[in-house]
C-alpha positions as CSV (number, residue, x, y, z in Angstrom):
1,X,58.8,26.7,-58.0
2,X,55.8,28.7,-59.1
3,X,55.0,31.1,-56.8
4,X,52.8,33.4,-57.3
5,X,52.1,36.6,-55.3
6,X,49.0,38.5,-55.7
7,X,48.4,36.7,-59.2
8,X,52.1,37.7,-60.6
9,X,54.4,35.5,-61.0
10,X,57.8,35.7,-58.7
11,X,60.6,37.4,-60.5
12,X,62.4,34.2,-60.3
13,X,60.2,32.3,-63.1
14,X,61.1,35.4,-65.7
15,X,65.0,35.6,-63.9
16,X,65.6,32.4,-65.0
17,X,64.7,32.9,-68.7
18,X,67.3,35.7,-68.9
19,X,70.7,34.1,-67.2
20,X,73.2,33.8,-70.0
21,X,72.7,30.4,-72.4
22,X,68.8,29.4,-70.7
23,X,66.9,30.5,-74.0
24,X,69.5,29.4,-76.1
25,X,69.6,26.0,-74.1
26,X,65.5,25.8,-74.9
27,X,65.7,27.0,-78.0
28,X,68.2,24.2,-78.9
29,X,65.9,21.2,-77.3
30,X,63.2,22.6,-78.8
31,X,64.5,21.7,-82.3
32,X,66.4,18.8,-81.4
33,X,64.0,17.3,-79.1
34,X,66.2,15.3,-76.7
35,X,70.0,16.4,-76.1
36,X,72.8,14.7,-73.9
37,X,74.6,17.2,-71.3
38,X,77.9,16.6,-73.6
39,X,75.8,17.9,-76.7
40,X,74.2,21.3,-74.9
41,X,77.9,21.9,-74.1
42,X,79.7,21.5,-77.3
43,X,76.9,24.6,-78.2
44,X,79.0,27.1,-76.2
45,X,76.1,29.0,-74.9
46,X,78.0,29.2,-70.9
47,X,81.1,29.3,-70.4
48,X,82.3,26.4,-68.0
49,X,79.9,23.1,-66.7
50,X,79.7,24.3,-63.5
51,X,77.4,27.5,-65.0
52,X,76.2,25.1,-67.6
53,X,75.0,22.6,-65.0
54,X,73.3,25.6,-62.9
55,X,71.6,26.6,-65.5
56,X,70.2,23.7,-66.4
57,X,69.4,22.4,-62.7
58,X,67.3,26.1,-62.6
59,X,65.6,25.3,-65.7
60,X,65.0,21.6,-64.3
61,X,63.5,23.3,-60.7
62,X,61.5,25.8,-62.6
63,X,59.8,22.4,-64.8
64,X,61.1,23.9,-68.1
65,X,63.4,21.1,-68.7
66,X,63.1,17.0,-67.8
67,X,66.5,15.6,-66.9
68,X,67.3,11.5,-67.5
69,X,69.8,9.5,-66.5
70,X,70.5,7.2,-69.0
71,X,72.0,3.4,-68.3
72,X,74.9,3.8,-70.1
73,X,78.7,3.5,-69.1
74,X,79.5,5.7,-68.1
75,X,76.7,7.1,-66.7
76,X,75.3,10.2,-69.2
77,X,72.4,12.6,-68.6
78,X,69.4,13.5,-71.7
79,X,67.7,16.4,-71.5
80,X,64.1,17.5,-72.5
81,X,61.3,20.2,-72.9
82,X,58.8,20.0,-70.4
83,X,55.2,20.3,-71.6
84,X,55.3,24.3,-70.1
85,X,59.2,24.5,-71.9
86,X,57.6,23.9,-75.0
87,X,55.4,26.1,-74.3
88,X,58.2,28.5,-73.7
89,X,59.6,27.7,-76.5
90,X,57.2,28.5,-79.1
91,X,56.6,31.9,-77.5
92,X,60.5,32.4,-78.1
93,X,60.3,31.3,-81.4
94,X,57.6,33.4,-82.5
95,X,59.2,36.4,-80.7
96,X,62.7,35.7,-82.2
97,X,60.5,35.4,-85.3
98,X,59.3,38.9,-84.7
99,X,62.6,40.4,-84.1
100,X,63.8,39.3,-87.5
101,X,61.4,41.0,-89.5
């Protein structure tokens, strides 16, 4: 969903970033690596897996996130950084970085 408009990106690709839990969510696979849906909730960053699972399927449309189903029973999800949610990610980093000094 990268639409861009003149050059700019849509408001939607920064929107995303700043609905409550998403940088936390990318933050957290970013220093785990891979994390099962069960795992990103017991982090508390959204209230409720319905907001939870929005999130994540926004982060998932906007190719921030991979999501797996894994062959297990029952059936559980894994969830990834994209190439560009690394990416992300180590801008977050550095910026969280920045406002710690």
């Amino acid at each position: 969903m990268q639409e861009k408009t003149g050059g700019r990106l849509q408001d939607s690709e920064f929107r995303v970033l700043f609905r409550k839990g998403a940088t936390q969510i990318i933050l957290f696979l970013s220093s785990k690596g891979k994390a099962r849906y069960s795992e990103i909730k017991k982090q508390r960053y959204v209230i409720g897996d319905r907001s939870l699972s929005r999130i994540l399927k926004e982060l998932q449309e906007h190719d921030l996130i991979n999501r797996e189903a894994l062959a297990t029973f029952p059936v559980s999800t894994s969830y990834s950084l994209t190439e560009k949610g690394k990416i992300v990610a180590k801008h977050l980093n550095e910026l969280k970085d920045l406002l710690l000094r």
